[in-house]
C-alpha positions as CSV (number, residue, x, y, z in Angstrom):
1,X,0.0,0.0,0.0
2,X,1.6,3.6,-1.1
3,X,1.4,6.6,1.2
4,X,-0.9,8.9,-0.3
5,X,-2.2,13.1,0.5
6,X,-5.5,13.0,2.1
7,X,-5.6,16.4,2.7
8,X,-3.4,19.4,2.9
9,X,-3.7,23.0,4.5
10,X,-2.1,25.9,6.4
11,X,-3.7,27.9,8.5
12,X,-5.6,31.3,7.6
13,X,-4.4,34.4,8.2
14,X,-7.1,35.3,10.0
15,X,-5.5,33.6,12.7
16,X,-2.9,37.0,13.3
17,X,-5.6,39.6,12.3
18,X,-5.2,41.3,15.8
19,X,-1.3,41.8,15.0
20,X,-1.5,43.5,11.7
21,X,-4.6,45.2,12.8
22,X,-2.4,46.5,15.6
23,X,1.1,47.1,13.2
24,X,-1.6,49.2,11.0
25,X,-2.7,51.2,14.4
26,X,0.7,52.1,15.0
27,X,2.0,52.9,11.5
28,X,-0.9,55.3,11.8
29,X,0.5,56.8,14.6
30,X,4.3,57.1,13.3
31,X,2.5,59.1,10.3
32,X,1.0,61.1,12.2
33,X,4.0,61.5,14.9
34,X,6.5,61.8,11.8
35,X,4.2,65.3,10.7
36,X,5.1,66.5,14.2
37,X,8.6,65.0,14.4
38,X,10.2,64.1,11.5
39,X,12.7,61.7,12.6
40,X,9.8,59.1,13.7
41,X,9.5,58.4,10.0
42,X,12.4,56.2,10.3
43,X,10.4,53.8,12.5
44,X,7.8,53.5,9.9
45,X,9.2,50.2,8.3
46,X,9.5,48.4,11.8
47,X,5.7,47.2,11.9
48,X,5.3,46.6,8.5
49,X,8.3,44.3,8.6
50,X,6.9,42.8,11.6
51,X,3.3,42.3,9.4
52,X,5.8,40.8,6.8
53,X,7.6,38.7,9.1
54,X,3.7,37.3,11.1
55,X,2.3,36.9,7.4
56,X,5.6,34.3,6.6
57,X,4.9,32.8,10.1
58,X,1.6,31.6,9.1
59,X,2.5,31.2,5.2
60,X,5.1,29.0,6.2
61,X,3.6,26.8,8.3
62,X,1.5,23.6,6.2
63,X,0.0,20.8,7.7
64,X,-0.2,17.3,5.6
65,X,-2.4,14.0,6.3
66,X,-1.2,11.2,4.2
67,X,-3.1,8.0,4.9
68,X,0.1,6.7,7.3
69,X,1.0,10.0,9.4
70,X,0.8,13.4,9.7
71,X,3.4,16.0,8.5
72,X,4.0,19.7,10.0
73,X,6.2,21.5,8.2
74,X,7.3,24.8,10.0
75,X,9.8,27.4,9.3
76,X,10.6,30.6,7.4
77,X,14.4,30.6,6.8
78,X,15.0,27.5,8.0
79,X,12.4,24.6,7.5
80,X,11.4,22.0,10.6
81,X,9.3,18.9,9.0
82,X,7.7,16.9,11.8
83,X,5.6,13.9,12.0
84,X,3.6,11.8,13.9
85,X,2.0,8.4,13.1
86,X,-1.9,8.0,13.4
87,X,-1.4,5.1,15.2
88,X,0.1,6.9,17.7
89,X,-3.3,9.6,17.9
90,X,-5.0,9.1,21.4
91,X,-7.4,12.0,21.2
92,X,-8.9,14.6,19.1
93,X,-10.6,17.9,20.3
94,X,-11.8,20.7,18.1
95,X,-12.4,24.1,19.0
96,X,-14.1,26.8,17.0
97,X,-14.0,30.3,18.6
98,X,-16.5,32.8,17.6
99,X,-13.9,34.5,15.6
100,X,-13.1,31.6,13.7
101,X,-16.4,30.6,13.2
102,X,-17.6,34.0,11.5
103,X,-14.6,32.5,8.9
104,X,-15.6,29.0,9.0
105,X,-12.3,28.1,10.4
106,X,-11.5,25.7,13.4
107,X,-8.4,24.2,15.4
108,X,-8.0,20.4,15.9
109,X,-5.8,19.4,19.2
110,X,-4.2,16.0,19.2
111,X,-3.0,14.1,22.1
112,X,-0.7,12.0,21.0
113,X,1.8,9.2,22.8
114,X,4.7,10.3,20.3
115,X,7.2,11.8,22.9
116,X,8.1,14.6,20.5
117,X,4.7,15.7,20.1
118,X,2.6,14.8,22.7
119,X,0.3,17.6,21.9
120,X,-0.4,18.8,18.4
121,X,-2.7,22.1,17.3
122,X,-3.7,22.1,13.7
123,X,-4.9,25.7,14.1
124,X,-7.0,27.9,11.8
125,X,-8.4,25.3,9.2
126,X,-10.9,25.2,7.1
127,X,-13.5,22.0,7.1
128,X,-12.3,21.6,10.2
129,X,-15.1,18.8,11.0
130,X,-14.3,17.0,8.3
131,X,-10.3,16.9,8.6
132,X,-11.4,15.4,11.9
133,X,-13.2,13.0,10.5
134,X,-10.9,11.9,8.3
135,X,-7.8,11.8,10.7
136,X,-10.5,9.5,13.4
137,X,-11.0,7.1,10.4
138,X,-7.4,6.5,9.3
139,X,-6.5,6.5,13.1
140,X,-8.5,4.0,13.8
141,X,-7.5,1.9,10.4
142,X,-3.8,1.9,11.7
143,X,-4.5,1.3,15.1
144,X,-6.6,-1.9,14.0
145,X,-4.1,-2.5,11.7
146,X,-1.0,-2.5,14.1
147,X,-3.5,-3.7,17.0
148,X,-2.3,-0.9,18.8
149,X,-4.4,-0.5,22.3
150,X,-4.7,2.0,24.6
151,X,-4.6,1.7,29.0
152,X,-5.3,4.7,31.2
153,X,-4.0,4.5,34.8
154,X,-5.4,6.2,37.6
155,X,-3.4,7.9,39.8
156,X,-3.6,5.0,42.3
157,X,-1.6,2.6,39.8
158,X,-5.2,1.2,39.2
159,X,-6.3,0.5,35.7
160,X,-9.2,2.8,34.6
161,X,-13.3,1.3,34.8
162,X,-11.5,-2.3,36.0
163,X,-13.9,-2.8,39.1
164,X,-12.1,-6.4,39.7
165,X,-9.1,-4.2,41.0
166,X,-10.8,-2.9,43.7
């Protein structure tokens, strides 16, 4: 069986709106303070390089779900590519904050048992319900396919929901 792309994203920009709304604030301000004061005007480029540099941030980033494992690539000069096998998925939670959901955007949280990556965000996604719903269904393929299982512990060293422990 050959690794194929089930899907592949990166997050919106939406998700750093706040930032370049705020760069945007204070370039105002530096136009206006560089009418009063001339030598502010030299300070104009610092938050729009700083817009610049949030926009790569997010360009940057790309998120890929093959039907074996999923790949984060990360990085603006220099590239990280990271990855974590579905079998290895414990959880998924998704969020959708009322910001995001005005965009139809959402972030998926993994808990993992990868020791790298015990937690993973997909964040700012579109179809975020049915990314999830995808990942759960290859998940669940590898763990049946590995016959991977899953124990919780209690803090007592007992096993979870086993009543003959007790």
């Amino acid at each position: 069986m050959s690794e194929e792309i089930l899907w592949k994203g990166s997050p919106s920009q939406i998700l750093h709106l706040g930032r370049h709304l705020l760069a945007l604030v204070v370039v105002g301000g530096l136009g206006w303070g560089g009418m009063l004061f001339p030598p502010v005007w030299f300070a104009l480029p610092l938050p729009l390089l700083w817009m610049l540099w949030n926009y790569l941030v997010v360009r940057c980033r790309t998120y890929e779900l093959t039907t074996e494992r999923l790949r984060l690539y990360e990085g603006v000069l220099n590239q990280t590519i990271d990855e974590v096998e579905l079998y290895r998925v414990k959880d998924t939670t998704m969020d959708r904050p009322f910001w995001f959901r005005m965009f139809g955007l959402s972030n998926l949280h993994l808990d993992t048992s990868d020791r790298s990556h015990p937690k993973v965000t997909i964040e700012a996604v579109s179809d975020g319900i049915g990314l999830r719903e995808t990942l759960r269904k290859q998940v669940e393929f590898w763990r049946d396919r590995k016959r991977v299982r899953e124990v919780d512990f209690e803090e007592g060293g007992e096993l979870e929901g086993d009543d003959s422990l007790i």
